[in-house]
C-alpha positions as a LaTeX table, in Angstrom:
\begin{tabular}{lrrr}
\hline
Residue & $x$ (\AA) & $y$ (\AA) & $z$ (\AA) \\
\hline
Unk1 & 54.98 & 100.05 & $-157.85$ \\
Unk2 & 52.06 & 101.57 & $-159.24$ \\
Unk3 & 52.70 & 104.81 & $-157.20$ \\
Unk4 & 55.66 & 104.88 & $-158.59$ \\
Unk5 & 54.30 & 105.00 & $-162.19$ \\
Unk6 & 51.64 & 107.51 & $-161.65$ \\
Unk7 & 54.43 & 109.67 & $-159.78$ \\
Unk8 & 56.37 & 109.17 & $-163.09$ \\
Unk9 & 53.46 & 109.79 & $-165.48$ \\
Unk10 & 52.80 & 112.96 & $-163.98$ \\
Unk11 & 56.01 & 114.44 & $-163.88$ \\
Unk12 & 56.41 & 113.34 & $-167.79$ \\
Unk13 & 52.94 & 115.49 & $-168.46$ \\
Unk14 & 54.34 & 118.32 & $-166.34$ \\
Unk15 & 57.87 & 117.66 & $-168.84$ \\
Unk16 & 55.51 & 118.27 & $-171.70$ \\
Unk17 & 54.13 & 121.60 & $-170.78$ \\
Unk18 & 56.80 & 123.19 & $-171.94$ \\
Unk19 & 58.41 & 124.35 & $-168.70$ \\
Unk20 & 61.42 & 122.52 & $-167.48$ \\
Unk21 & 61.18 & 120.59 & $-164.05$ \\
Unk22 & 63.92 & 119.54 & $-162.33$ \\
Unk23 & 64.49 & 116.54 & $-160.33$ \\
Unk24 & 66.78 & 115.26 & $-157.43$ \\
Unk25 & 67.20 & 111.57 & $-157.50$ \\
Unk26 & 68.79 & 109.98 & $-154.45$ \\
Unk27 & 70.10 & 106.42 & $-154.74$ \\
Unk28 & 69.37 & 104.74 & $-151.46$ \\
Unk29 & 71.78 & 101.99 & $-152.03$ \\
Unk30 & 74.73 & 104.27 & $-152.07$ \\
Unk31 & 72.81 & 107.37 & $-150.29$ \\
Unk32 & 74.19 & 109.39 & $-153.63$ \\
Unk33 & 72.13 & 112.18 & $-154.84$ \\
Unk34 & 71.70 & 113.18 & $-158.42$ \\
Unk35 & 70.19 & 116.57 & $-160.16$ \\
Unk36 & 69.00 & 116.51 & $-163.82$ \\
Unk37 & 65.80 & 117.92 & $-165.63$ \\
Unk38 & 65.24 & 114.82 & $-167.37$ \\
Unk39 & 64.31 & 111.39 & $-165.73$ \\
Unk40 & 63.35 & 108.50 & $-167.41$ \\
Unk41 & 62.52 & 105.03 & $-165.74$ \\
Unk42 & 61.49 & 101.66 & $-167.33$ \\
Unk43 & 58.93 & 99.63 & $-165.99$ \\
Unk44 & 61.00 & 97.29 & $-163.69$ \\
Unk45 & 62.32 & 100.63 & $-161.62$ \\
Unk46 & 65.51 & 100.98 & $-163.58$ \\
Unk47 & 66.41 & 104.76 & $-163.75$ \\
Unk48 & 68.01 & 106.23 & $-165.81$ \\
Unk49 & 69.82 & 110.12 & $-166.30$ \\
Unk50 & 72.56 & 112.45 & $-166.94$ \\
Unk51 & 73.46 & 113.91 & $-163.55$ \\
Unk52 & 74.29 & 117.69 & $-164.12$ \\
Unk53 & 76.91 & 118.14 & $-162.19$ \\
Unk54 & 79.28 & 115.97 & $-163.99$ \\
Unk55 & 77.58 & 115.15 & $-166.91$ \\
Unk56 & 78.07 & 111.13 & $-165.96$ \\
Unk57 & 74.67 & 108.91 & $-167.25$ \\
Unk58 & 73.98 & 107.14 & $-164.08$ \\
Unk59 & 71.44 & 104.27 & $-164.14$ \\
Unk60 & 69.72 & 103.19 & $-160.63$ \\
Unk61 & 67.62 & 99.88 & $-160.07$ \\
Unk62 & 65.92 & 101.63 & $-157.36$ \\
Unk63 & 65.87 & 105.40 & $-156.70$ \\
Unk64 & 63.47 & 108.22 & $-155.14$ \\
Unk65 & 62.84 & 110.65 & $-157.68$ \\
Unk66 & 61.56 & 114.20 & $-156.36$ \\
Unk67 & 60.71 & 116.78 & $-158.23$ \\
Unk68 & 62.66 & 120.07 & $-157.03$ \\
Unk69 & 62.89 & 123.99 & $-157.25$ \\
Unk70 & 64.99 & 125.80 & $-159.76$ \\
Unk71 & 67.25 & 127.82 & $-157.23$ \\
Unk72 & 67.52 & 124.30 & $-154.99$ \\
Unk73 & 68.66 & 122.48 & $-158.09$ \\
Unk74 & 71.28 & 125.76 & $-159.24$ \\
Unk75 & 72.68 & 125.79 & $-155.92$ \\
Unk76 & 73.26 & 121.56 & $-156.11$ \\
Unk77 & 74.68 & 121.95 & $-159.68$ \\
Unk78 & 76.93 & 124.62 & $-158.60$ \\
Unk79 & 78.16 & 122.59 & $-155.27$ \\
Unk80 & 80.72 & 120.36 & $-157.14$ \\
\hline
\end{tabular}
């Protein structure tokens, strides 16, 4: 768990540098993936986004949250 928050504090200082990161977020559960620039999970794992391909807020209780390139998360926003 604790990797988990450091993972998550980092990629919120990286959010506040003023360049926009972008994230895939795969759900193991249902082996869905999800691509937003803005993740933000609570302290007992829940996560929560807006997935940009369909604008849906999704919230996962557990999820792997990686931090992505621009073109790779263009060419997943793009493949409806």
């Amino acid at each position: 768990m604790k990797l988990k928050h450091a993972i998550v504090a980092a990629l919120a200082l990286l959010s506040l540098s003023g360049c926009t990161t972008y994230y895939k977020v795969a759900d193991p559960v249902s082996g869905k993936s999800y691509y937003t620039t803005s993740v933000d999970q609570n302290k007992s794992g829940v996560t929560k986004l807006v997935d940009a391909r369909t604008g849906s807020k999704v919230t996962i209780q557990n999820s792997e949250v990686t931090e992505i390139s621009k073109d790779e998360y263009n060419a997943a926003k793009a493949a409806k």
